[in-house]
Backbone as JSON Lines, residues from 0, in Angstrom:
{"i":0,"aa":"X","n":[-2.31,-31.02,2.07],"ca":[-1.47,-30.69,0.94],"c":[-1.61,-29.2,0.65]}
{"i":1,"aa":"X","n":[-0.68,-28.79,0.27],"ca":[-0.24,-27.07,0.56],"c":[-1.15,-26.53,-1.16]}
{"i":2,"aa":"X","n":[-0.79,-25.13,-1.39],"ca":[-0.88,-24.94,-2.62],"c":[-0.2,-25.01,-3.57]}
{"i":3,"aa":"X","n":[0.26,-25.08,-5.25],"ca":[1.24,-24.96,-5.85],"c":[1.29,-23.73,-5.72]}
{"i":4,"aa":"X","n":[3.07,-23.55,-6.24],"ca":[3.41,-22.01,-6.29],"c":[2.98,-21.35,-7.78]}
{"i":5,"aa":"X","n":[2.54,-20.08,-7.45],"ca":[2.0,-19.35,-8.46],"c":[3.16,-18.96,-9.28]}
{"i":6,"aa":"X","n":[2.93,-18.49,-10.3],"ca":[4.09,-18.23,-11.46],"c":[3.59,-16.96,-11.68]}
{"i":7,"aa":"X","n":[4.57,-16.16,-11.12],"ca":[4.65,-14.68,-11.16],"c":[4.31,-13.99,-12.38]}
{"i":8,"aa":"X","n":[3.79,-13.39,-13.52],"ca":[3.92,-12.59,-14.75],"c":[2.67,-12.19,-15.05]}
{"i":9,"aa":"X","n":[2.74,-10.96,-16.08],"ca":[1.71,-9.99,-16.31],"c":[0.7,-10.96,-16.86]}
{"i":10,"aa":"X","n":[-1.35,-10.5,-16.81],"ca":[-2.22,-10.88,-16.82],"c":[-2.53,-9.92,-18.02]}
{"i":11,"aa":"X","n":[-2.71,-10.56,-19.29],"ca":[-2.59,-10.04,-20.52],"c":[-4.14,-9.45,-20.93]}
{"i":12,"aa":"X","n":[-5.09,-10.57,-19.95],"ca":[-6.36,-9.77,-20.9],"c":[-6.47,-8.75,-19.73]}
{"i":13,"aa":"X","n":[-7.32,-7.4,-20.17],"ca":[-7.04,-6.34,-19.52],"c":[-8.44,-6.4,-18.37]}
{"i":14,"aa":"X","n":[-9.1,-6.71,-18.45],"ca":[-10.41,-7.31,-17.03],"c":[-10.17,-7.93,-16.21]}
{"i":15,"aa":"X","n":[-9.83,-9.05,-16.56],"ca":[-9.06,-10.11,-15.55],"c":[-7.65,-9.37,-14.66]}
{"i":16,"aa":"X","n":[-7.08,-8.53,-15.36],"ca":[-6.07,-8.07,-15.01],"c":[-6.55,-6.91,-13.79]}
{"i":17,"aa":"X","n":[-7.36,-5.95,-14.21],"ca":[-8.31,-5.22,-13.14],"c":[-9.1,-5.9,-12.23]}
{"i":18,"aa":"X","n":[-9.69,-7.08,-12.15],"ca":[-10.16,-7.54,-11.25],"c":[-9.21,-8.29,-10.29]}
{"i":19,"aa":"X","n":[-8.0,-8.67,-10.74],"ca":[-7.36,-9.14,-9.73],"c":[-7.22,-8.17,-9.4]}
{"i":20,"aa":"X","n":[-6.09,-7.21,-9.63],"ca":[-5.88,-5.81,-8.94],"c":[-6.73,-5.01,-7.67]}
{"i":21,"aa":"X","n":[-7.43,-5.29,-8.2],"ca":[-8.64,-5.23,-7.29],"c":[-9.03,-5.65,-5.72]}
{"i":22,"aa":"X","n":[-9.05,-7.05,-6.3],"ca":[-9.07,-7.96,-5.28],"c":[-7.38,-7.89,-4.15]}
{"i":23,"aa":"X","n":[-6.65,-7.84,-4.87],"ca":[-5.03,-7.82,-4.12],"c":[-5.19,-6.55,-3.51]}
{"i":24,"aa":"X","n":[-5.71,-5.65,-4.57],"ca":[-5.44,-4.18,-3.96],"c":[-6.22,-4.1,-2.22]}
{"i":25,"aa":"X","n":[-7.43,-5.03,-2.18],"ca":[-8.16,-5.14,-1.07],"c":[-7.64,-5.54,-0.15]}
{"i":26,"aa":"X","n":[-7.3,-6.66,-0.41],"ca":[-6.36,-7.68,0.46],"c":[-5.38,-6.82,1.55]}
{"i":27,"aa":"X","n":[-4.41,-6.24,0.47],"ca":[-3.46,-5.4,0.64],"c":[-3.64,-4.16,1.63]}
{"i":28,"aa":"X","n":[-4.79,-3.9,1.25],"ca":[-5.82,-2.65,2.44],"c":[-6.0,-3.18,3.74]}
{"i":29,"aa":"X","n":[-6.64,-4.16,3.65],"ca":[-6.92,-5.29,4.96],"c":[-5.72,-5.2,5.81]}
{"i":30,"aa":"X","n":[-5.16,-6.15,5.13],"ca":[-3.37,-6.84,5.93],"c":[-2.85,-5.11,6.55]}
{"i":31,"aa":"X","n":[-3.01,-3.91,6.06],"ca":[-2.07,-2.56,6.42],"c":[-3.04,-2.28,7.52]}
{"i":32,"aa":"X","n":[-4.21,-2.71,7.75],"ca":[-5.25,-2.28,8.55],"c":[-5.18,-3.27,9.82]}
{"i":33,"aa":"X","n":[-4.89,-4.31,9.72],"ca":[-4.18,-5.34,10.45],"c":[-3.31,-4.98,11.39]}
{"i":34,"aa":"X","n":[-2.35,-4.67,10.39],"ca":[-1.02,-3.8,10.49],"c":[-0.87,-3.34,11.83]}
{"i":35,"aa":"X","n":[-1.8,-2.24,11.71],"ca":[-1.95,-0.8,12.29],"c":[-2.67,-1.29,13.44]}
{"i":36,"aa":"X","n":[-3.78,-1.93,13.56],"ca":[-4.28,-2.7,14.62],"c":[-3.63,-3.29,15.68]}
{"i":37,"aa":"X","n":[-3.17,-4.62,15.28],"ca":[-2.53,-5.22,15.72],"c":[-1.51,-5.17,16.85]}
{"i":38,"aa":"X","n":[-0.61,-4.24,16.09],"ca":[1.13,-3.77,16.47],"c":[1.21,-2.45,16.77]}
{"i":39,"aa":"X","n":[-0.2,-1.69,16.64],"ca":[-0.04,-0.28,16.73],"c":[1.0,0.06,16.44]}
{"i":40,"aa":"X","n":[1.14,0.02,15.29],"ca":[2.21,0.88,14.27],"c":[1.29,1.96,13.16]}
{"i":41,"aa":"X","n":[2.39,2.65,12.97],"ca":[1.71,3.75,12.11],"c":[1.88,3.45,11.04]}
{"i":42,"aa":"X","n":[1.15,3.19,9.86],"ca":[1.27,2.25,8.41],"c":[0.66,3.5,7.2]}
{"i":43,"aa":"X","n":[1.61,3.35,6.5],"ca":[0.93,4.33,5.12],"c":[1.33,3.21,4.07]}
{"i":44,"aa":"X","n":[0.41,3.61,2.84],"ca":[0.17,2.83,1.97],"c":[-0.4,3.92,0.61]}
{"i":45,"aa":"X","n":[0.49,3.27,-0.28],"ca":[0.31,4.3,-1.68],"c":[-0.11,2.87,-2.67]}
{"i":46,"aa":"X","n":[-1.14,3.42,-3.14],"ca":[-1.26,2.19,-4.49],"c":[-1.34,3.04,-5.76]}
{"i":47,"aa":"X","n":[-0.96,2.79,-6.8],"ca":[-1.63,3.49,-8.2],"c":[-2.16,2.44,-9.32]}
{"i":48,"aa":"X","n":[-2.82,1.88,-9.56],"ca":[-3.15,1.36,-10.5],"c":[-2.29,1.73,-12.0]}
{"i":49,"aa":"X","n":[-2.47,0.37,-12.97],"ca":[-1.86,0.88,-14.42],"c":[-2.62,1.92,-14.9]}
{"i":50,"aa":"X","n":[-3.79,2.33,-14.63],"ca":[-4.31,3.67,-15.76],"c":[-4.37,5.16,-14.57]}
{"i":51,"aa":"X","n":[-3.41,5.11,-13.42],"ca":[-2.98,6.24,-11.99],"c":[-3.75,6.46,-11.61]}
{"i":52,"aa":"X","n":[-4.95,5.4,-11.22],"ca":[-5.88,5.93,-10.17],"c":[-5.4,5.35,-8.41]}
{"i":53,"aa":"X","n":[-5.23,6.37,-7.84],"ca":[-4.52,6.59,-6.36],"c":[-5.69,5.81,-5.59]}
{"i":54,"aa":"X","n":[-4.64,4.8,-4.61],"ca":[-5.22,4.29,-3.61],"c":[-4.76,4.35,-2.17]}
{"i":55,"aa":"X","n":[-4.97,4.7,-1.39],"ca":[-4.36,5.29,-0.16],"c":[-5.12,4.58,1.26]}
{"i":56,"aa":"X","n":[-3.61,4.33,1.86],"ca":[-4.58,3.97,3.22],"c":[-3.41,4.62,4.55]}
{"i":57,"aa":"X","n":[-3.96,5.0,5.54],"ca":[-2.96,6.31,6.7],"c":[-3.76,5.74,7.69]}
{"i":58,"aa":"X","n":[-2.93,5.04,8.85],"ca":[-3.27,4.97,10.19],"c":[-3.23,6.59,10.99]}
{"i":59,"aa":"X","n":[-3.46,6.19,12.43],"ca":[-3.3,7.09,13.2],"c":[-3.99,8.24,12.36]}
{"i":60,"aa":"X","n":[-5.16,8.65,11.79],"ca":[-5.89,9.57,11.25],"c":[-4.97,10.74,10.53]}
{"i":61,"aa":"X","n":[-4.23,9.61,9.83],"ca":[-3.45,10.45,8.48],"c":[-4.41,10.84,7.43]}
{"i":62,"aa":"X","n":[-4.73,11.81,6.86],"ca":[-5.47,12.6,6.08],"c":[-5.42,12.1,4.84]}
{"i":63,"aa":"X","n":[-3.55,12.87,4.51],"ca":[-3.77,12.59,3.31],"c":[-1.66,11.9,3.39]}
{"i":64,"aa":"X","n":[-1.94,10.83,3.04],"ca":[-0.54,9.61,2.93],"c":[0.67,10.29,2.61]}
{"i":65,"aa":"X","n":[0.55,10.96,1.14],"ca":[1.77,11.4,0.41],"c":[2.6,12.06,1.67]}
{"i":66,"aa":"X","n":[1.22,13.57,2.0],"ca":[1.92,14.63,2.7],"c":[2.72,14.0,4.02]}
{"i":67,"aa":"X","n":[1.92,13.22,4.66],"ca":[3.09,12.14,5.98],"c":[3.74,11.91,5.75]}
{"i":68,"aa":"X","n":[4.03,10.99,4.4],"ca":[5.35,10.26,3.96],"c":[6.33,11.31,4.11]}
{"i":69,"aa":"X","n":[6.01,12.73,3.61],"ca":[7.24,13.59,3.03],"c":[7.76,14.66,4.62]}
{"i":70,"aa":"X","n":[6.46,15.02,5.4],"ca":[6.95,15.55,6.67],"c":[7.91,14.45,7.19]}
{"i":71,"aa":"X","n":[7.82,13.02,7.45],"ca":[8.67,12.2,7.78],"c":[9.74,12.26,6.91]}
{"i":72,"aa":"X","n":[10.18,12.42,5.64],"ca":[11.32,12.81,5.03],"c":[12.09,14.25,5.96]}
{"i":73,"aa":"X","n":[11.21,14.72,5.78],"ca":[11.61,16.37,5.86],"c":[12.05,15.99,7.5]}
{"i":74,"aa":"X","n":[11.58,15.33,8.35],"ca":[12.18,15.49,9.74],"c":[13.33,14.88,9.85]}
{"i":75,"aa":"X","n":[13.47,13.56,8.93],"ca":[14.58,12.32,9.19],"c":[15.96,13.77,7.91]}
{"i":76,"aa":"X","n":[15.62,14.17,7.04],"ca":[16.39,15.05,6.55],"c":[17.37,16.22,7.71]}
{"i":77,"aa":"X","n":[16.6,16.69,8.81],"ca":[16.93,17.68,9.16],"c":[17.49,16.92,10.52]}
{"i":78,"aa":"X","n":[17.17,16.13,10.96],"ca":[17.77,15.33,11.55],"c":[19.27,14.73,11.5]}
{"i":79,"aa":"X","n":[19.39,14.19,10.35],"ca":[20.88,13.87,9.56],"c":[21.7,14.98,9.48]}
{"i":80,"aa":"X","n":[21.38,16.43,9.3],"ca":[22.16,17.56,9.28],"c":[22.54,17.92,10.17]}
{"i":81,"aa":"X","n":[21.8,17.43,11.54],"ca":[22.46,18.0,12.99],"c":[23.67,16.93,13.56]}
């Protein structure tokens, strides 16, 4: 017998609410690390928490996430113009 389905909506007390976060946020790290493993694909990953503390994860020895994300803008941009 399977699980019931969860009922999607905000987690009001504010601990419980950080510790899941937490825990998903991990999860979520894992599975992109998987990802990247797996399928050898190149995987970026931006998290921010509700109070903006940055969580980041960059295959292929991406440094720092944002700046990849945006050189990949900036190439697929200049790309479209030709």
């Amino acid at each position: 017998m399977g699980r019931g389905k969860v009922v999607l909506k905000r987690i009001e007390n504010r601990v419980n609410r950080q510790v899941t976060f937490s825990k998903r946020r991990n999860g979520l790290l894992k599975k992109a690390t998987e990802l990247s493993v797996l399928c050898d694909a190149e995987v970026a990953l931006i998290v921010f928490s509700s109070c903006g503390k940055l969580s980041e994860f960059g295959s292929s020895g991406y440094v720092h996430v944002p700046y990849a994300f945006l050189i990949n803008e900036i190439g697929q941009m200049q790309r479209d113009q030709d």
